[in-house]
N, C-alpha and C positions, 0 to 999 in steps of 0.2 A: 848338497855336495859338501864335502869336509874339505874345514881348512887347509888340510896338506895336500889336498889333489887341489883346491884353489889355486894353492902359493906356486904348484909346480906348475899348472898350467899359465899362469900368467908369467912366470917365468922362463918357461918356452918361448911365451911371445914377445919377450922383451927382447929377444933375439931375432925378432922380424922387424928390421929396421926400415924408415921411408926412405927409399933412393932417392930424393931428391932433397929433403932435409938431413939425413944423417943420424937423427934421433931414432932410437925406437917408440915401436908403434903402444906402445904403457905406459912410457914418460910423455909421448906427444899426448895423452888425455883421448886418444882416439878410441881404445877400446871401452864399451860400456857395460858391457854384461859377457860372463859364462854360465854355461849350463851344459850338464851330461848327462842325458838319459840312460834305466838302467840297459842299455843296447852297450854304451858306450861313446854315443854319437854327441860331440860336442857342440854348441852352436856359440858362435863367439857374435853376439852385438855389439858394432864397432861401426865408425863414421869415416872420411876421410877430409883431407884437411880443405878440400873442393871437390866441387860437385864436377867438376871438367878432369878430376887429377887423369892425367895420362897412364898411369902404372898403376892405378886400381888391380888387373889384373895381374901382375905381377906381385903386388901385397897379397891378395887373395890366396895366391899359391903358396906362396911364405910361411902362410898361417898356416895353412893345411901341410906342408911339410913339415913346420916345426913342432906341432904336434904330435904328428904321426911317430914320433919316438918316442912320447909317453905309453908303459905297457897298457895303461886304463881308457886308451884314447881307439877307437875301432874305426873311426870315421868323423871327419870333420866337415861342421856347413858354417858358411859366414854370413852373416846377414847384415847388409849396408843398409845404414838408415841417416837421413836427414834429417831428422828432428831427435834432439835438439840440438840446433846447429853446434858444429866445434869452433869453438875459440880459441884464444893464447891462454885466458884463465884457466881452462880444464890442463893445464901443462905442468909437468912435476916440479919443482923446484928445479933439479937439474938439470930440464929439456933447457927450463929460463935461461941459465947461468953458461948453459952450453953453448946458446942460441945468441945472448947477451940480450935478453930482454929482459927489461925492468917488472 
């Protein structure tokens, strides 16, 4: 995948924010991988910030909405994984600062 469909898809999903922190879901360190096949079918590897989060589904839809506006995007799958768990360290500077964590 080329850098400019990279930059725009992660940029989509910085507009999927977690309803219950307030950050989005690329400053929280939660997404860890994209990929498009040439179909167009995106797969976002991305964790949550627990394994009980109550609005899991409601992130999942997020994704796949904010996607579906890019013209290269045909179809979106998410794939949640726990390993390697998420911490505060995978957090952008900003989630920190926004969050007031050290």
């Amino acid at each position: 995948m080329d850098q400019d469909l990279k930059g725009s898809i992660m940029g989509a999903l910085e507009q999927v924010v977690d309803p219950e922190i307030g950050i989005d879901i690329v400053n929280l360190g939660l997404v860890y991988d994209v990929e498009i096949n040439d179909e167009g079918i995106v797969t976002v590897t991305m964790t949550l910030t627990s394994m009980g989060c109550p609005l899991a589904g409601t992130i999942i839809d997020q994704v796949k909405t904010a996607l579906s506006d890019l013209p290269e995007v045909k179809d979106t799958e998410v794939n949640i994984v726990w390993n390697p768990p998420w911490t505060k360290d995978k957090m952008s500077r900003y989630a920190k600062i926004a969050l007031g964590i050290q």
